[in-house]
Biopython code that builds the backbone (N, CA, C, O; Angstrom):
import numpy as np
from Bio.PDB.StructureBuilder import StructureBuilder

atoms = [
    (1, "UNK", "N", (94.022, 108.126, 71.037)),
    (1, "UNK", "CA", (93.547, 108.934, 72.127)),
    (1, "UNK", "C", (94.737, 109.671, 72.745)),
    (1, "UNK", "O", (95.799, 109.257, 73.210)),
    (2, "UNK", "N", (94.189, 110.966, 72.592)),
    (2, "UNK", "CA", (95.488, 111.366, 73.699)),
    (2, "UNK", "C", (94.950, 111.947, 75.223)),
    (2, "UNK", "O", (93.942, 112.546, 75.596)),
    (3, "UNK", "N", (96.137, 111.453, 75.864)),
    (3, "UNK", "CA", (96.214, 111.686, 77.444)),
    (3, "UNK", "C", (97.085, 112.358, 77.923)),
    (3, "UNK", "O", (98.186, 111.836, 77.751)),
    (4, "UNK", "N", (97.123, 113.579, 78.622)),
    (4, "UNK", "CA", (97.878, 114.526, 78.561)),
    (4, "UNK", "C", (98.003, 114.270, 80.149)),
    (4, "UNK", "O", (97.127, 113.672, 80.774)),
    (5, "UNK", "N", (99.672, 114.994, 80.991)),
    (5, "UNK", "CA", (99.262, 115.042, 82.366)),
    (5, "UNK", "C", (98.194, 116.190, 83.229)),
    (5, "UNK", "O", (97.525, 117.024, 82.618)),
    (6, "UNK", "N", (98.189, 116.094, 84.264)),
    (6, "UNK", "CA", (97.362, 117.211, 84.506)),
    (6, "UNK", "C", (97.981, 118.206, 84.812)),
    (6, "UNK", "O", (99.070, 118.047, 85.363)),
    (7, "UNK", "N", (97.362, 119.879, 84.490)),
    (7, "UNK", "CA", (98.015, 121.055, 85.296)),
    (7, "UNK", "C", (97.826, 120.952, 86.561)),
    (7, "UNK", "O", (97.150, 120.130, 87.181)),
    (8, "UNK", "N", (98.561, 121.976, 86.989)),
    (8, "UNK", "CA", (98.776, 122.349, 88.236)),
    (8, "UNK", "C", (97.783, 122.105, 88.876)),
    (8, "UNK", "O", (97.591, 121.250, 89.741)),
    (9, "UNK", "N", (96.725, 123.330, 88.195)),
    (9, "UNK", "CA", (95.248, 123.784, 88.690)),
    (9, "UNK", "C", (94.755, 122.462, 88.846)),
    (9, "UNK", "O", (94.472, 122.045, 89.969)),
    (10, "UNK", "N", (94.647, 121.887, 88.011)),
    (10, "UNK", "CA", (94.105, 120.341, 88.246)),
    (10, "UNK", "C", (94.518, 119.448, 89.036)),
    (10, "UNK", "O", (93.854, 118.492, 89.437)),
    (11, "UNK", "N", (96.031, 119.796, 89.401)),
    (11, "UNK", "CA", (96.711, 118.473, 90.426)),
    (11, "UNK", "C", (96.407, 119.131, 91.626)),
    (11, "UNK", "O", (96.367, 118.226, 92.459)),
    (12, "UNK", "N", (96.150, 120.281, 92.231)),
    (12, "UNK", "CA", (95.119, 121.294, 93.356)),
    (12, "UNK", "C", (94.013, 121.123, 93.893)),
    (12, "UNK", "O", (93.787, 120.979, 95.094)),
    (13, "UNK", "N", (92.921, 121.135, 92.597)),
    (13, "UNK", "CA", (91.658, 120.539, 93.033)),
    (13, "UNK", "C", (91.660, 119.330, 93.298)),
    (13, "UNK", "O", (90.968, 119.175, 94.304)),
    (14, "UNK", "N", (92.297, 117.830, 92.736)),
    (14, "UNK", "CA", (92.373, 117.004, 92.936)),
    (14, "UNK", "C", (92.797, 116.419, 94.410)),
    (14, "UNK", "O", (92.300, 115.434, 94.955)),
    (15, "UNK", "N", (93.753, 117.194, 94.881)),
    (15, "UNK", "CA", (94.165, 117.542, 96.478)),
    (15, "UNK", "C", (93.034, 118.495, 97.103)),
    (15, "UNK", "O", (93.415, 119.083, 98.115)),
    (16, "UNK", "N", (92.009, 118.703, 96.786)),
    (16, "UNK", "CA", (91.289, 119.572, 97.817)),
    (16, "UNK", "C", (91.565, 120.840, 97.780)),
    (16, "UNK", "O", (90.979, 121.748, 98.369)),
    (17, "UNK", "N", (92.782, 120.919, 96.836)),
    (17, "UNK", "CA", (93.022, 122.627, 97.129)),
    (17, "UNK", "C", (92.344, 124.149, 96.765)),
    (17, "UNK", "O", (92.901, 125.244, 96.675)),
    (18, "UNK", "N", (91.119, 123.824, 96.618)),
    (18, "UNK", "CA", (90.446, 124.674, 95.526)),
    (18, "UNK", "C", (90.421, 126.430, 95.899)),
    (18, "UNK", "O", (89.850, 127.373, 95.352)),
    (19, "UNK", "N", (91.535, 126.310, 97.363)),
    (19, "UNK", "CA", (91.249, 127.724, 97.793)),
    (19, "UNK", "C", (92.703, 128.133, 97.328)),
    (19, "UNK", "O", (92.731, 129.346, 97.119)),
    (20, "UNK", "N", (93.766, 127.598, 97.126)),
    (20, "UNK", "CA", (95.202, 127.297, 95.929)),
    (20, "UNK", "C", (94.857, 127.969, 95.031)),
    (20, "UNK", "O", (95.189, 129.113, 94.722)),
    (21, "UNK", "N", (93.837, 126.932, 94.357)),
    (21, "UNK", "CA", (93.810, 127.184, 92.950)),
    (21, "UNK", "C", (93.579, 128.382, 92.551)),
    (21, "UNK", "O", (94.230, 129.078, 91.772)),
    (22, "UNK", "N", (92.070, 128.729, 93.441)),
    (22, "UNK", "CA", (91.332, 130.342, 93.140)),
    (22, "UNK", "C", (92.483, 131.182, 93.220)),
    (22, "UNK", "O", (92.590, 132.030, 92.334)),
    (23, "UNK", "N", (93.362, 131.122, 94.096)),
    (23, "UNK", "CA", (94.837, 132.277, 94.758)),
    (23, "UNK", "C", (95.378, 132.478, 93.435)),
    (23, "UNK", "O", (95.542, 133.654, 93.111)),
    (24, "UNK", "N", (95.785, 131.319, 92.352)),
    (24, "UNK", "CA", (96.372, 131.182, 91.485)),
    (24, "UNK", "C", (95.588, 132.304, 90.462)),
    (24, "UNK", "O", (95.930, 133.399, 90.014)),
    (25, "UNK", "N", (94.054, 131.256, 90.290)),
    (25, "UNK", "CA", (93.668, 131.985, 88.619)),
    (25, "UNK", "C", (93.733, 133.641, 89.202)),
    (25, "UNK", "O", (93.852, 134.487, 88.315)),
    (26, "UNK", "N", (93.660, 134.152, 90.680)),
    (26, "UNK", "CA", (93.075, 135.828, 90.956)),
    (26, "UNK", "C", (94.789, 136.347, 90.426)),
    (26, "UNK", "O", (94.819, 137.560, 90.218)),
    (27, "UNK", "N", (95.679, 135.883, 90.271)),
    (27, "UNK", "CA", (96.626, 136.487, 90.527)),
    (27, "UNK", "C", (96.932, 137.347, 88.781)),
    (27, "UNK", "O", (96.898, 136.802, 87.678)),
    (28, "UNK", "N", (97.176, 138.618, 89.066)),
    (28, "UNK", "CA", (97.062, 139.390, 87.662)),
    (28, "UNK", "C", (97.904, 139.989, 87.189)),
    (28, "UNK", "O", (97.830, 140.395, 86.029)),
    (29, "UNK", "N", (99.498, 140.321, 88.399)),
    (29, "UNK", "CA", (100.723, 141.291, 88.767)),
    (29, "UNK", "C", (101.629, 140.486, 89.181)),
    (29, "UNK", "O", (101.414, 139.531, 89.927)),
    (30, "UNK", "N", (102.814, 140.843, 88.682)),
    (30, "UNK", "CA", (103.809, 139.822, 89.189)),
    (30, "UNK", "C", (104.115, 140.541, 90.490)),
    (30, "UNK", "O", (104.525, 141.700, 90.546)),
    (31, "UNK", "N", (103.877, 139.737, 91.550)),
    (31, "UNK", "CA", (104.419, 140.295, 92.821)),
    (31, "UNK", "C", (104.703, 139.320, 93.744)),
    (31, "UNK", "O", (104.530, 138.210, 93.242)),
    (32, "UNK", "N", (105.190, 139.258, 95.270)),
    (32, "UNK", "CA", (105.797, 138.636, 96.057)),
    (32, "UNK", "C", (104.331, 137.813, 96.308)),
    (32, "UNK", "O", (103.262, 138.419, 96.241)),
    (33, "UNK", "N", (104.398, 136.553, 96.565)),
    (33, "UNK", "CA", (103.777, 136.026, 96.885)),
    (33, "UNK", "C", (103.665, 135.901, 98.604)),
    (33, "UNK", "O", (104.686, 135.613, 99.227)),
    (34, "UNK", "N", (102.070, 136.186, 99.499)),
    (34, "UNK", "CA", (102.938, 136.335, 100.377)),
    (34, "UNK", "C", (102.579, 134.475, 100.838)),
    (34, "UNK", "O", (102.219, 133.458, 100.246)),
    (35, "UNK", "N", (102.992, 134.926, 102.393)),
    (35, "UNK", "CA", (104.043, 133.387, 102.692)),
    (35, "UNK", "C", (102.156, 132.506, 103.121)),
    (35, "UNK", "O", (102.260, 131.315, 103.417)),
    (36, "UNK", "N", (101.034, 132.942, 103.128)),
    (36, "UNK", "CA", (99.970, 132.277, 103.782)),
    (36, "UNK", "C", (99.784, 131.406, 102.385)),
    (36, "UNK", "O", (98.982, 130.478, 102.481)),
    (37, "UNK", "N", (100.358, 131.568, 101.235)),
    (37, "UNK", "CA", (99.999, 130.770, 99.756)),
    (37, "UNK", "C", (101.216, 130.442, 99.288)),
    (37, "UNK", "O", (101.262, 129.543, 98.448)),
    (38, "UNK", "N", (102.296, 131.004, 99.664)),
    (38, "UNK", "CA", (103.936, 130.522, 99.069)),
    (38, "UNK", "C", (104.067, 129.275, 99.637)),
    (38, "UNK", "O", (104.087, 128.336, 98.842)),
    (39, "UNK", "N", (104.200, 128.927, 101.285)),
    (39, "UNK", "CA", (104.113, 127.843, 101.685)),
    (39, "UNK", "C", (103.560, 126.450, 100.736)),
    (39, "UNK", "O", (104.226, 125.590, 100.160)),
    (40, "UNK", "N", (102.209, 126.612, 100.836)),
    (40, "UNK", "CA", (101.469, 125.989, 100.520)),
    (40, "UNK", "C", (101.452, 125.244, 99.635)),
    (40, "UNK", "O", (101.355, 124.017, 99.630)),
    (41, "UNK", "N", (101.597, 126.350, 98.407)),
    (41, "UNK", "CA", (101.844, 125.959, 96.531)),
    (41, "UNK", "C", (103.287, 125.472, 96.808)),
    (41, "UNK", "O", (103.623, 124.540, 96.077)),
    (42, "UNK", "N", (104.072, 125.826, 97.559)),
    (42, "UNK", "CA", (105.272, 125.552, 96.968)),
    (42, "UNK", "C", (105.376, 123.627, 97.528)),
    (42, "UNK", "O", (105.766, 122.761, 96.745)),
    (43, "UNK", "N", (105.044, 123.395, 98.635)),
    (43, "UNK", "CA", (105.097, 122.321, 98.849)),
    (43, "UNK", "C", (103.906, 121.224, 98.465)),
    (43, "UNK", "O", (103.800, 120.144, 99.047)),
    (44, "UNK", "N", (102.952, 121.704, 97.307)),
    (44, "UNK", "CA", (102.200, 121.193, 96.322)),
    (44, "UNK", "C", (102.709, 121.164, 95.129)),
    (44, "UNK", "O", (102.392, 120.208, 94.421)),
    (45, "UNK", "N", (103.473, 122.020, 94.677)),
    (45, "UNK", "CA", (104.362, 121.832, 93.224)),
    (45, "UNK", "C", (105.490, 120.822, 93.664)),
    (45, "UNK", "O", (105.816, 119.971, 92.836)),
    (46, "UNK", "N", (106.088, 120.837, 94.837)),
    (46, "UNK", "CA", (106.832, 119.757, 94.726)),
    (46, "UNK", "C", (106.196, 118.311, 94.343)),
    (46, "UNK", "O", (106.531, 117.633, 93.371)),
    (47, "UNK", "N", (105.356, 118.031, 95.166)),
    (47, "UNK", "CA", (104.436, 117.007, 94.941)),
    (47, "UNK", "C", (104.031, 116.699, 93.587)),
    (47, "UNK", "O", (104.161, 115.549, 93.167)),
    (48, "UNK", "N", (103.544, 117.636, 92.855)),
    (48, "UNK", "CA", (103.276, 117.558, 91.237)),
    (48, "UNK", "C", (104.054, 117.348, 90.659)),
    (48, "UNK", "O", (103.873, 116.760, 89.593)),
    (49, "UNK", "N", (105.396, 117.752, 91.104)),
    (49, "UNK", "CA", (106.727, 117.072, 90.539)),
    (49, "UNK", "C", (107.056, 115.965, 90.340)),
    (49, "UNK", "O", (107.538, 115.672, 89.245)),
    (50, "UNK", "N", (106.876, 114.904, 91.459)),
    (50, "UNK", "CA", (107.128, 114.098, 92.029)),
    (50, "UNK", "C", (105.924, 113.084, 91.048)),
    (50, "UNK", "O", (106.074, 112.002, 90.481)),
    (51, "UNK", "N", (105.186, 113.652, 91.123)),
    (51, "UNK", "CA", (103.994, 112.465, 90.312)),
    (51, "UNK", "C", (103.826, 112.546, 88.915)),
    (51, "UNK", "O", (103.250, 111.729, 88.197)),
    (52, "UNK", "N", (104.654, 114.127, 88.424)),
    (52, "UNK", "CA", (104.617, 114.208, 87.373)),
    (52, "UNK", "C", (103.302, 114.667, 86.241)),
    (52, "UNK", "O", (103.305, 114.963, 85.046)),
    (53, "UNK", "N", (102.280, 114.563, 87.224)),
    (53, "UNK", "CA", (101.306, 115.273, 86.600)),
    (53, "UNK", "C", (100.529, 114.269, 86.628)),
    (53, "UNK", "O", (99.452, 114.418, 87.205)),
    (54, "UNK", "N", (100.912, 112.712, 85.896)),
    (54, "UNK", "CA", (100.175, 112.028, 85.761)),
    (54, "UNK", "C", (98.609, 111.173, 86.789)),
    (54, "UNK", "O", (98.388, 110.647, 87.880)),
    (55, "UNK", "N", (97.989, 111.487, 85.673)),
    (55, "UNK", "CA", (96.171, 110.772, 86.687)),
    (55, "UNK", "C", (96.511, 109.932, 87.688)),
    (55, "UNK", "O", (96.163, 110.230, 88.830)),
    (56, "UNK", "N", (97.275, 108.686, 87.437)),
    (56, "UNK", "CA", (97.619, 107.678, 87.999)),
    (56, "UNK", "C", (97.637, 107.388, 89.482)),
    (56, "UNK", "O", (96.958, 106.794, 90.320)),
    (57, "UNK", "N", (99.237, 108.409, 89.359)),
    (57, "UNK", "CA", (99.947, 108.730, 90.335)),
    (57, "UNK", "C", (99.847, 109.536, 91.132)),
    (57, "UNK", "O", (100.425, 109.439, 92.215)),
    (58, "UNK", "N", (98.842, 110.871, 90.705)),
    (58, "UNK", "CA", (98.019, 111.949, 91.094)),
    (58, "UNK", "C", (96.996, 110.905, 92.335)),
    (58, "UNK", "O", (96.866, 110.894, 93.559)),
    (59, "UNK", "N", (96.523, 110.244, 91.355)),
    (59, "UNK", "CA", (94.937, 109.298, 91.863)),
    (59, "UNK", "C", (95.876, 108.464, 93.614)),
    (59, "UNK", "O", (95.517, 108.774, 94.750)),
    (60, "UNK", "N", (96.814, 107.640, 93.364)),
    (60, "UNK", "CA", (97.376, 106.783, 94.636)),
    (60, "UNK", "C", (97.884, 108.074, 95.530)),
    (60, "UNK", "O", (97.327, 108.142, 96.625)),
    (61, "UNK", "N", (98.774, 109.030, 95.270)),
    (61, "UNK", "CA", (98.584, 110.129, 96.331)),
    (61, "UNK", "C", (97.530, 111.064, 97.197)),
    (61, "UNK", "O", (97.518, 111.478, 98.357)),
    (62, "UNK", "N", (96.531, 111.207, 95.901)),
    (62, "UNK", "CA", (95.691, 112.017, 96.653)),
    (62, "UNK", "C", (94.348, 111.389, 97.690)),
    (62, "UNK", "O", (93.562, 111.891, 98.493)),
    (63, "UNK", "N", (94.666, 109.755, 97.041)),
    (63, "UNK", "CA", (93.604, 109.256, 98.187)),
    (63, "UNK", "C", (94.184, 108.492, 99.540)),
    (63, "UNK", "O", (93.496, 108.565, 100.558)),
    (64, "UNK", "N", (95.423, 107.768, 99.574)),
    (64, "UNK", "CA", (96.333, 107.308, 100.710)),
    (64, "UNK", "C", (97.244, 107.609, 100.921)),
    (64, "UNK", "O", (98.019, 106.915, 101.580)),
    (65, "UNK", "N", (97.613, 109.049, 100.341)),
    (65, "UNK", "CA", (99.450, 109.557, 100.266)),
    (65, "UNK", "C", (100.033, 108.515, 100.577)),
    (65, "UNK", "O", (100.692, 108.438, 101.613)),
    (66, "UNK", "N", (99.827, 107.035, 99.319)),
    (66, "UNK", "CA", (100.652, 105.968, 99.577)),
    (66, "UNK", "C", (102.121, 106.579, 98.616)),
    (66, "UNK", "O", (101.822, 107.202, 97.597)),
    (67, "UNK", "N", (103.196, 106.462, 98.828)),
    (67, "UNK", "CA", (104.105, 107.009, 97.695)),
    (67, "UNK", "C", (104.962, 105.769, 96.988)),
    (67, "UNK", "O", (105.680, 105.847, 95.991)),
    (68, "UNK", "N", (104.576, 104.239, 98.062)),
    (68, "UNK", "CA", (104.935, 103.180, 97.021)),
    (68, "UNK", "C", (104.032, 103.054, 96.057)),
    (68, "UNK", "O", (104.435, 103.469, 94.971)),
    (69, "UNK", "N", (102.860, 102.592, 96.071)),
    (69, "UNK", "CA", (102.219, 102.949, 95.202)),
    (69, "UNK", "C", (101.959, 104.010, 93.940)),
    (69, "UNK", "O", (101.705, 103.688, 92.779)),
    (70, "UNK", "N", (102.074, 105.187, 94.408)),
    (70, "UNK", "CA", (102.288, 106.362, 93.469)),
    (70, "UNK", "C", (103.796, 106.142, 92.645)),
    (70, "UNK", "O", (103.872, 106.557, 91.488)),
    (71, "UNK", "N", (105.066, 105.431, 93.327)),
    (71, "UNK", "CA", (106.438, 105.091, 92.654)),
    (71, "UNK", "C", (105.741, 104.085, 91.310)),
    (71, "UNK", "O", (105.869, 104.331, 90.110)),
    (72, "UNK", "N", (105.004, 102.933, 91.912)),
    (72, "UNK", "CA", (104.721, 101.846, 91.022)),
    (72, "UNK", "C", (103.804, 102.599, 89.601)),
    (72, "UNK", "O", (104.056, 102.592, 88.396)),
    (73, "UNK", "N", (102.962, 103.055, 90.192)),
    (73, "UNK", "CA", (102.127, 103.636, 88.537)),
    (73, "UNK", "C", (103.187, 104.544, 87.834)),
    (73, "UNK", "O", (102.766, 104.828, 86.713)),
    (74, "UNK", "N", (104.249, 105.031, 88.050)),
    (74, "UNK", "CA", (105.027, 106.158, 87.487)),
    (74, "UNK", "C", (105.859, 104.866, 86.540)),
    (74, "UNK", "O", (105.961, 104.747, 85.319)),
    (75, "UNK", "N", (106.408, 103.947, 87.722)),
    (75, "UNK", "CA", (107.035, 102.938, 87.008)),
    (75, "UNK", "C", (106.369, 101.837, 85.961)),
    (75, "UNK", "O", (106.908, 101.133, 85.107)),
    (76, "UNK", "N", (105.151, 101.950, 86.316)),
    (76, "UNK", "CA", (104.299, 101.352, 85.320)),
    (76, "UNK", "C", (104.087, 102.092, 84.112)),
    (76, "UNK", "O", (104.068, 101.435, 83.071)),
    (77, "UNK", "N", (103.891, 103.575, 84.036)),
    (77, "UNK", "CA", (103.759, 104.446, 82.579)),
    (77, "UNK", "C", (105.354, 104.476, 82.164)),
    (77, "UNK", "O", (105.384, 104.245, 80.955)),
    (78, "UNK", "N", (106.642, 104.657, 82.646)),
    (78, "UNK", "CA", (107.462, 104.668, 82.161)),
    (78, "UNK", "C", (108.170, 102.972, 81.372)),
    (78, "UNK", "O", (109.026, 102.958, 80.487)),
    (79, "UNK", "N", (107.716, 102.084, 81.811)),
    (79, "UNK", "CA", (107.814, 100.728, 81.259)),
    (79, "UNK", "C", (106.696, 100.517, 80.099)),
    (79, "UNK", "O", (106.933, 99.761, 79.157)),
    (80, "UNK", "N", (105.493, 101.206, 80.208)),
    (80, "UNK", "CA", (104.616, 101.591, 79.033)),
    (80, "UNK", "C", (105.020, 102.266, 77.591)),
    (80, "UNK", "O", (105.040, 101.946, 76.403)),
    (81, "UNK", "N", (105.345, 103.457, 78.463)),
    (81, "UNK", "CA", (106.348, 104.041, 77.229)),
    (81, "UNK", "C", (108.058, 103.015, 76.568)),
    (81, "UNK", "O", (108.156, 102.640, 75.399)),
    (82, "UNK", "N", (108.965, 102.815, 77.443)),
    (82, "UNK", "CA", (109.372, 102.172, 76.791)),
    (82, "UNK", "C", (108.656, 100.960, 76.167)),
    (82, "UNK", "O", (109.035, 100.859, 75.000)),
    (83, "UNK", "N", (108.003, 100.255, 76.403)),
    (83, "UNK", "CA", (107.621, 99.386, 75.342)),
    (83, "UNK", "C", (107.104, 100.021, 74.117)),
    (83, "UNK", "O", (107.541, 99.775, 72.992)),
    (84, "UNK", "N", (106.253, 100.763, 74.358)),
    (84, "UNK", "CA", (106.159, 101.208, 73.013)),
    (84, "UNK", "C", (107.352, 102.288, 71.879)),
    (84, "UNK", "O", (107.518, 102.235, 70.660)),
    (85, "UNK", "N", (107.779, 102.887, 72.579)),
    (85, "UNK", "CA", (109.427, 103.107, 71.700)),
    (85, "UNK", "C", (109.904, 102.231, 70.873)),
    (85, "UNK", "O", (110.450, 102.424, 69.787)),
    (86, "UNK", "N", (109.499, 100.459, 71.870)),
    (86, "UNK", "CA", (110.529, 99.595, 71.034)),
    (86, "UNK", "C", (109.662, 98.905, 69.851)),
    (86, "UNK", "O", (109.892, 97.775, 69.421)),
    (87, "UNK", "N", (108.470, 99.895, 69.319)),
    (87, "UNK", "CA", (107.684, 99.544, 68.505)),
    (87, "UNK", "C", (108.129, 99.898, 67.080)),
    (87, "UNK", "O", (107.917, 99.218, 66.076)),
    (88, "UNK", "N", (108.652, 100.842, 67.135)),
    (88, "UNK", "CA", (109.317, 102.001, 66.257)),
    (88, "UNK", "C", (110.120, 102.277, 65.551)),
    (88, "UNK", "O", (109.898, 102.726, 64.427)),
    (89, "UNK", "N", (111.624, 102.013, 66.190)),
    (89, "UNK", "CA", (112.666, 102.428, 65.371)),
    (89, "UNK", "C", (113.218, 101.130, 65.358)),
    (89, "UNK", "O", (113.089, 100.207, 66.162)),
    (90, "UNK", "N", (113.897, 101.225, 64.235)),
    (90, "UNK", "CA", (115.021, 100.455, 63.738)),
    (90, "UNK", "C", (115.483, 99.344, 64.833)),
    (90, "UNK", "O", (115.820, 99.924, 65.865)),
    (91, "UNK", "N", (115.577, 98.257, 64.915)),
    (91, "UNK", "CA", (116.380, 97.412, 65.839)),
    (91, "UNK", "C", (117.219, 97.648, 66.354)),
    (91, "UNK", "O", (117.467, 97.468, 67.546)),
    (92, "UNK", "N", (117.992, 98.218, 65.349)),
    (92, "UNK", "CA", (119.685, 98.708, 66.229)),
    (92, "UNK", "C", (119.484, 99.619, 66.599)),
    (92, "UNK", "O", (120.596, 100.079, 66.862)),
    (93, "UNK", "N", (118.385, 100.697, 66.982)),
    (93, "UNK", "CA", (118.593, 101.850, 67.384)),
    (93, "UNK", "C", (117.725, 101.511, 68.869)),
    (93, "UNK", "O", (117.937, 102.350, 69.745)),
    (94, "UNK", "N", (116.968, 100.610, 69.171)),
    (94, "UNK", "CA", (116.785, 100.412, 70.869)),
    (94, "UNK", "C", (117.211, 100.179, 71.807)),
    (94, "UNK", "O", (116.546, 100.074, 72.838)),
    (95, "UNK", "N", (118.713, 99.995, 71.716)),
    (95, "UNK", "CA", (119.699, 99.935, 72.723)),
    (95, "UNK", "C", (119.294, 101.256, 73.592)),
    (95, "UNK", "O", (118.760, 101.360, 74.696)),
    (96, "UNK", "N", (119.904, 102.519, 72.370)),
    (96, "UNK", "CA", (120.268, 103.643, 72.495)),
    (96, "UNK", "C", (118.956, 104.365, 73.274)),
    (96, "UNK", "O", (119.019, 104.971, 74.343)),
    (97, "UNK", "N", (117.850, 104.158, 72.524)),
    (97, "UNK", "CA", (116.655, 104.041, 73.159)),
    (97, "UNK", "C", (116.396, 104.389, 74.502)),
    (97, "UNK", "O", (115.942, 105.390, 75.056)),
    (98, "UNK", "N", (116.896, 103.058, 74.950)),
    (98, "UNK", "CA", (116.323, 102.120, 76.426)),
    (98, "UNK", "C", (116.921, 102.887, 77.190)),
    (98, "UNK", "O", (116.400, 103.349, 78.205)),
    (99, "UNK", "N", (118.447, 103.205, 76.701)),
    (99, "UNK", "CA", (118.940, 104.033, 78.163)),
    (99, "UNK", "C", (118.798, 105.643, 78.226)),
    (99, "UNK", "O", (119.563, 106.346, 78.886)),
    (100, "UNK", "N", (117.604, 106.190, 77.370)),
    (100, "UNK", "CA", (116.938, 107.568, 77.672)),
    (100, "UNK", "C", (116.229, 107.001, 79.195)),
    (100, "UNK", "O", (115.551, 107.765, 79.882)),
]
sb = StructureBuilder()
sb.init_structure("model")
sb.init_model(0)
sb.init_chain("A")
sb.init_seg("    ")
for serial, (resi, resn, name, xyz) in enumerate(atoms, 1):
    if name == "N":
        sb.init_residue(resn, " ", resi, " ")
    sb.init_atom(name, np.array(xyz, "f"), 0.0, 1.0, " ", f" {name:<3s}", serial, name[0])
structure = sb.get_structure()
């Protein structure tokens, strides 16, 4: 199965932002954004940053803007992934691995 993170557009609606989002898909010209939607997106892309896209972490922010919580599921998919890395290669090569 694959699980991809979410876009933008998706980490938006998920926040309620659906008047964001529309700003986004109308936009057709590269031009100055003005500041009633620059604000806004910009301190929502940080956030998407921060969670990385992922459902998880998306899901503990957007319902208690808890951000220990949202830390723990990030730290929970990244201890996911390494375990499974160490499924893979060569023995001697999971040192090297681990400290990506």
């Amino acid at each position: 199965m694959q699980i991809d993170p979410m876009t933008f557009e998706e980490f938006l609606l998920a926040n309620g932002d659906e008047n964001l989002a529309k700003y986004l898909e109308s936009i057709e010209t590269i031009e100055p954004v003005p500041d009633a939607f620059f604000n806004p997106l910009y301190e929502k892309l940080k956030m998407y940053y921060v969670t990385g896209g992922m459902p998880e972490p998306v899901l503990m922010w957007t319902e208690a803007r808890d951000v220990s919580a949202m830390q723990e599921a990030l730290s929970g998919i990244i201890g996911a992934y390494g375990r499974d890395f160490a499924k893979h290669p060569n023995i001697s090569e999971f040192p090297k691995i681990s400290m990506v």
